[in-house]
C-alpha positions as CSV (number, residue, x, y, z in Angstrom):
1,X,0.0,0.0,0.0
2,X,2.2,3.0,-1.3
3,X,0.3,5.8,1.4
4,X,2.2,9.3,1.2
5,X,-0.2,11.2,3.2
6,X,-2.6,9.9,5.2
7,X,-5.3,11.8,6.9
8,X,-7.2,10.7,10.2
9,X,-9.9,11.5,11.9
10,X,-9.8,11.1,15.7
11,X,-12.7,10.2,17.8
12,X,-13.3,8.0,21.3
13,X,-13.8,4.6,19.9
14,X,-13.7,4.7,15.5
15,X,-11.6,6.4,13.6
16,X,-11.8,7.1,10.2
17,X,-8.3,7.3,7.7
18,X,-7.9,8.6,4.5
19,X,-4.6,8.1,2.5
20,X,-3.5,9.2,-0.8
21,X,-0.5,8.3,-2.9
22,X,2.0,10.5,-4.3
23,X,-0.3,11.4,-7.4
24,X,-3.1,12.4,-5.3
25,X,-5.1,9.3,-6.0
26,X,-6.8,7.9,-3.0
27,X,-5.7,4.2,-1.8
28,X,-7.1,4.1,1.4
29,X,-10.2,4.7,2.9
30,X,-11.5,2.8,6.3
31,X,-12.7,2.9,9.4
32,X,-10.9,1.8,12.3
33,X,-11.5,1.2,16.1
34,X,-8.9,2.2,18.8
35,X,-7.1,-0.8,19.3
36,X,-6.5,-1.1,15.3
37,X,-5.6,2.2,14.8
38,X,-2.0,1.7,15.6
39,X,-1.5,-1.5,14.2
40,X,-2.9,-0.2,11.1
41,X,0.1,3.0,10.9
42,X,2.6,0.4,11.9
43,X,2.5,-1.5,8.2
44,X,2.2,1.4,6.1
45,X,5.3,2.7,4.9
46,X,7.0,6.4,6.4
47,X,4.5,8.9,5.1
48,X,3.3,12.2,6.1
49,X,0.1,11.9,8.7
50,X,-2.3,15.0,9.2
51,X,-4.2,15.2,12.7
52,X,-6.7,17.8,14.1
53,X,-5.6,19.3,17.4
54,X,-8.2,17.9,19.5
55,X,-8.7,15.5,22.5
56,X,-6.1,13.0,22.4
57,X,-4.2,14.0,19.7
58,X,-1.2,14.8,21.3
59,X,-0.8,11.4,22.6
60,X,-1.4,9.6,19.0
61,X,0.7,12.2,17.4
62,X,3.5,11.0,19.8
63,X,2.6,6.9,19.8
64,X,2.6,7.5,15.5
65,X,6.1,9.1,15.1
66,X,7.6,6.0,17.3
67,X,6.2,4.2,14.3
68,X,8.5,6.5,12.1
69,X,6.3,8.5,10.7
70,X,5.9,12.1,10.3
71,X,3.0,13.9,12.0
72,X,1.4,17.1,11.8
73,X,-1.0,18.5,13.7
74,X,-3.6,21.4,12.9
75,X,-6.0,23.6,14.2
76,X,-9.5,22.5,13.8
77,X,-10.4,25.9,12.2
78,X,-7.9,26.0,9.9
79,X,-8.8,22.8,8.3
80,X,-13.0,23.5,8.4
81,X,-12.4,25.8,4.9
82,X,-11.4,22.4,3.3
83,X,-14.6,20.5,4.1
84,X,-16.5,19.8,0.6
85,X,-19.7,19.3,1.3
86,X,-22.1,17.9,4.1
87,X,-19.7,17.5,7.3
88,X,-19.0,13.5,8.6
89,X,-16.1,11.6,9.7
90,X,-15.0,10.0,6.0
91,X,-14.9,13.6,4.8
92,X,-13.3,14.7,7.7
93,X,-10.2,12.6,7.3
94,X,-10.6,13.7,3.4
95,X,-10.6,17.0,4.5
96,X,-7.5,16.5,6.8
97,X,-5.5,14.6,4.9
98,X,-5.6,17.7,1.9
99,X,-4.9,19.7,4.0
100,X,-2.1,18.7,5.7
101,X,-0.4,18.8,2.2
102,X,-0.6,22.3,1.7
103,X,2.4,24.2,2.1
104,X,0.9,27.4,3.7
105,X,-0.7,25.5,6.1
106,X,0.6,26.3,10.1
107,X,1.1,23.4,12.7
108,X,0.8,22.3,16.2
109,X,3.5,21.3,17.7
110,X,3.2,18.0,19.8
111,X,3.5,18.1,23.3
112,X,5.7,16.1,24.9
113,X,5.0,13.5,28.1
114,X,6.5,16.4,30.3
115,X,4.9,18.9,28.6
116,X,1.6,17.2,29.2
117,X,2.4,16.5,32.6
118,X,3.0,20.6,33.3
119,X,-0.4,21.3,31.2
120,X,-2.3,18.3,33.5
121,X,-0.6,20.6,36.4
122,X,-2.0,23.7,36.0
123,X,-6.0,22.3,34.5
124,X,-6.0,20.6,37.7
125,X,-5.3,24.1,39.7
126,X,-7.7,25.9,37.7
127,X,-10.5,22.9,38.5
128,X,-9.5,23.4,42.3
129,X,-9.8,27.3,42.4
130,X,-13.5,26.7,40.7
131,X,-14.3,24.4,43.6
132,X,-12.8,26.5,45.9
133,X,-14.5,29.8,44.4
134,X,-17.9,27.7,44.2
135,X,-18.1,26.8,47.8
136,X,-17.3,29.9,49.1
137,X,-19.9,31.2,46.8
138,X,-22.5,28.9,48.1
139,X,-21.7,29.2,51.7
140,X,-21.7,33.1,51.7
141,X,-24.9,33.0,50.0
142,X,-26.0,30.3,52.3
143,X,-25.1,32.6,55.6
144,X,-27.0,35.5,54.2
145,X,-30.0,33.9,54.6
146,X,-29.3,33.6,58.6
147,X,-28.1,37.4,58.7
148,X,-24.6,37.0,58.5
149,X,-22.7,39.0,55.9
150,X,-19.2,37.7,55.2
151,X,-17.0,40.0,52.6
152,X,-15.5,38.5,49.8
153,X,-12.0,36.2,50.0
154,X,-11.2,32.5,50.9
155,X,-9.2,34.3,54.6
156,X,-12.4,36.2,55.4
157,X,-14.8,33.5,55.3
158,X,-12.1,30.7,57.3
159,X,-12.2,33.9,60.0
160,X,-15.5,33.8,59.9
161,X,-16.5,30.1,60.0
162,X,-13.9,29.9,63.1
163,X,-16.5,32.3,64.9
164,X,-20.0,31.0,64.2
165,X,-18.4,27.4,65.0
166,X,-17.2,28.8,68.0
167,X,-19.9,30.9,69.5
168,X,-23.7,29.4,70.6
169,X,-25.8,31.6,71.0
170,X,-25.1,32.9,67.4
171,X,-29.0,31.6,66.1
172,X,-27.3,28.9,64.3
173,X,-29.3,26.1,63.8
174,X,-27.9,22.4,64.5
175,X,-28.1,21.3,61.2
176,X,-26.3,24.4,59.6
177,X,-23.9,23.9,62.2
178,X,-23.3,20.6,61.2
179,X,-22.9,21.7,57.2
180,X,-20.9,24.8,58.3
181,X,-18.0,22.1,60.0
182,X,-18.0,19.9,56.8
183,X,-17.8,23.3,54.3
184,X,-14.9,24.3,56.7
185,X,-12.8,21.0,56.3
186,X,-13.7,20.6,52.6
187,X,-12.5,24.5,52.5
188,X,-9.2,23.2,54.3
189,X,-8.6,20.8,52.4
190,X,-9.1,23.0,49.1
191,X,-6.5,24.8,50.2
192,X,-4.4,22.4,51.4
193,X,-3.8,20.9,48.2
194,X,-3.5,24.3,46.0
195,X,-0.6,25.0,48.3
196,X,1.0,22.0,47.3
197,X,0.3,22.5,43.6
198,X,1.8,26.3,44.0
199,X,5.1,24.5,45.6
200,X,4.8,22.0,42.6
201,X,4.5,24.5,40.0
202,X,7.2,26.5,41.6
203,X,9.8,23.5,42.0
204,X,9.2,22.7,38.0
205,X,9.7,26.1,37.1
206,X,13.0,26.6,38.7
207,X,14.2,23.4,37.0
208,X,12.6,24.2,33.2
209,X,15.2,25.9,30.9
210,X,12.2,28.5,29.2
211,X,10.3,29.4,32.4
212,X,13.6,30.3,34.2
213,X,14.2,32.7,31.5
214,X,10.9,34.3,32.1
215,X,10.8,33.9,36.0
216,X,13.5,37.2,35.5
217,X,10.5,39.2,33.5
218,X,9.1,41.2,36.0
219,X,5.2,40.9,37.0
220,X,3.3,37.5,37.6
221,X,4.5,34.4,39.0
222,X,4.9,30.8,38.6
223,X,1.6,29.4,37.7
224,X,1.6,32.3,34.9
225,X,5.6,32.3,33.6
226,X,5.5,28.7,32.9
227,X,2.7,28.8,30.7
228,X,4.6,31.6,28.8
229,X,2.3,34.3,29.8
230,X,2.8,37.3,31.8
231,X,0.3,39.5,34.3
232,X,0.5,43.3,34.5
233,X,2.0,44.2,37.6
234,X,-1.0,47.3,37.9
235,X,-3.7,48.3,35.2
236,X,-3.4,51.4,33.8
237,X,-6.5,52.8,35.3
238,X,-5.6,51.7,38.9
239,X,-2.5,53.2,38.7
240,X,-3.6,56.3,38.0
241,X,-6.3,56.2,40.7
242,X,-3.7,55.6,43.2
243,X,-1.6,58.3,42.4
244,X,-4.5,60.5,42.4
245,X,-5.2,59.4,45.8
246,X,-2.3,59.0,47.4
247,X,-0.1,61.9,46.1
248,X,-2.9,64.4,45.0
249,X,-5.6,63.9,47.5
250,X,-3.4,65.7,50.3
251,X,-2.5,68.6,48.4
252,X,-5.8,69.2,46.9
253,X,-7.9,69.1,50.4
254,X,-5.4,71.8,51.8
255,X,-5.8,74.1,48.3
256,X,-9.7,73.5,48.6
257,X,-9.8,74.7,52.2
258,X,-7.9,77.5,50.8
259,X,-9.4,78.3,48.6
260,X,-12.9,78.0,50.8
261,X,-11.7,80.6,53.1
262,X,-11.3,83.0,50.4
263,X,-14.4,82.4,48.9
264,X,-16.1,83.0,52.1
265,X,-14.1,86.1,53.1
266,X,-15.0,87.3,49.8
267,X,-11.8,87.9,48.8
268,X,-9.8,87.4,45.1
269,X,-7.8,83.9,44.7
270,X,-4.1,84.5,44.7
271,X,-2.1,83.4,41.7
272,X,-1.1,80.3,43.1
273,X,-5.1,79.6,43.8
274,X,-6.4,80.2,40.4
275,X,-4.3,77.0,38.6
276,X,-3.2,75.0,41.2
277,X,-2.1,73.0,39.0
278,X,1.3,73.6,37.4
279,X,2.3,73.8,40.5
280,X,0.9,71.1,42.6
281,X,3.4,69.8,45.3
282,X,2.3,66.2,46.2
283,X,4.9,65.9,48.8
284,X,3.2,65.6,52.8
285,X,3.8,67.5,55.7
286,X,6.5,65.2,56.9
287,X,10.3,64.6,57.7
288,X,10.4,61.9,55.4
289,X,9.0,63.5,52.5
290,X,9.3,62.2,49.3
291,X,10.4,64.5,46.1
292,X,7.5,65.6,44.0
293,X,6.4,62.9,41.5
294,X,4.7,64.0,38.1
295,X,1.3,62.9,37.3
296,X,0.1,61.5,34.5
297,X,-2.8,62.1,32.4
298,X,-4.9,59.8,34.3
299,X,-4.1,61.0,37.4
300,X,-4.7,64.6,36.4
301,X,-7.9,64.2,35.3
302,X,-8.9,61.9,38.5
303,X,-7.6,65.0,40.7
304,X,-9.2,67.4,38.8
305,X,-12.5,66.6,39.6
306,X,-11.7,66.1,43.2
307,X,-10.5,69.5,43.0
308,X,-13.7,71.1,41.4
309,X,-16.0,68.8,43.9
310,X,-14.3,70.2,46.9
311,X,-12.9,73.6,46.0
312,X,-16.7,74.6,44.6
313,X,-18.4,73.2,47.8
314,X,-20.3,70.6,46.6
């Protein structure tokens, strides 16, 4: 059977192949179950085998090239603009195996067993902070049906369950009681275990060769480096709010109850009244002042219209 390219169609239990030769002809066409499947790549000749980059295909890309062939994977939606007509799984490996030949096609690259392992890592994390998230969810929604109102965070609510365990005379009932101590351990052990995932994740990111390269780029952590992305350290927007906050707020309260005193007095605003601002000084009353920091436009604006609230009288 002289297969140069031979497309396939994953699934859970039957696959379906389509092969061509080097003319384009097709010479194969079948459907195979799971346990064939391999036995079937193993007789054909080195050739050139297209997959979609879906469940499982990592792992039969990786059990196909110990059979010395040549695999490619692709994304699904790059290979849907080849589909001829009505969509099933014999035109689906048609589909798959034409397009694998093209040369301006883009590829997947295969993960590897420790590659998988990292990816199997982290999807198990995320699954634990959706539990954890869930429950706390549940249990604050729960409480608030009893009058208590616990604020938001995982720490707030284990403070919290410690006290309504702990006092009596709370007007918790027995039975919530009893669901409050089993939400508590389950919460325990939620955390428990995404303590020892953040210690796993760290440990393999010291030892892997391309997250220790971006464990030096500033912002993020771990669980976000070695996945090859990156957190901002502080929005935009927040950042500007602080500043305005923290560096203008001072400054503007004392020019507004300037600037009050005048206004009641009756009296003109001085120069350095009437545009405060080229020549705002955001350094405090204080021995360990820092120097004067420019704002940015953000900033400005956000102290702005603290200024015209205040200094108007509204």
């Amino acid at each position: 059977m002289d297969v140069t390219t031979l497309g396939i169609d994953l699934a859970k239990n039957l696959f379906r192949v389509h092969g061509v030769d080097a003319h384009g002809r097709t010479v194969v066409q079948r459907a195979l179950g799971r346990r064939q499947l391999l036995l079937f790549v193993a007789q054909l000749r080195s050739c050139l085998v297209g997959m979609a980059a879906c469940a499982g295909a990592h792992y039969w890309a990786r059990e196909i090239a110990k059979r010395g062939h040549q695999v490619r994977l692709m994304s699904p939606r790059f290979v849907r603009p080849y589909v001829k007509s009505n969509k099933n799984d014999a035109r689906d490996a048609e589909t798959i195996c034409e397009a694998v030949g093209r040369p301006s096609m883009r590829f997947v690259a295969p993960k590897s067993v420790a590659q998988q392992d990292m990816l199997a890592l982290h999807r198990v994390r995320s699954l634990l902070i959706r539990e954890r998230t869930a429950l706390i969810d549940q249990t604050r929604g729960l409480l608030a049906e009893y009058g208590i109102v616990v604020a938001q965070g995982p720490a707030r609510l284990r403070r919290a369950l410690a006290l309504i365990l702990e006092e009596r005379d709370n007007g918790v009932s027995e039975l919530l009681r009893e669901m409050l101590v089993e939400i508590s351990e389950r919460l325990r052990w939620l955390e428990e275990r995404l303590k020892r995932y953040d210690l796993r994740i760290a440990a393999l990111a010291r030892n892997d060769e391309h997250a220790a390269r971006l464990m030096k780029v500033e912002g993020g952590g771990p669980a976000d480096r070695d996945r090859g992305r990156r957190r901002p350290a502080v929005p935009p927007r927040a950042r500007a709010k602080r500043l305005a906050w923290a560096g203008a707020a001072p400054a503007l309260e004392r020019r507004a109850h300037a600037v009050a005193r005048h206004q009641q007095a009756r009296r003109p605003l001085p120069a350095h009244l009437t545009d405060p601002w080229r020549t705002l000084d955001l350094a405090p009353h204080s021995a360990q002042a820092r120097p004067p920091q420019p704002l940015d436009r953000g900033a400005q604006g956000a102290a702005r219209r603290q200024y015209r609230r205040r200094g108007a009288g509204q």
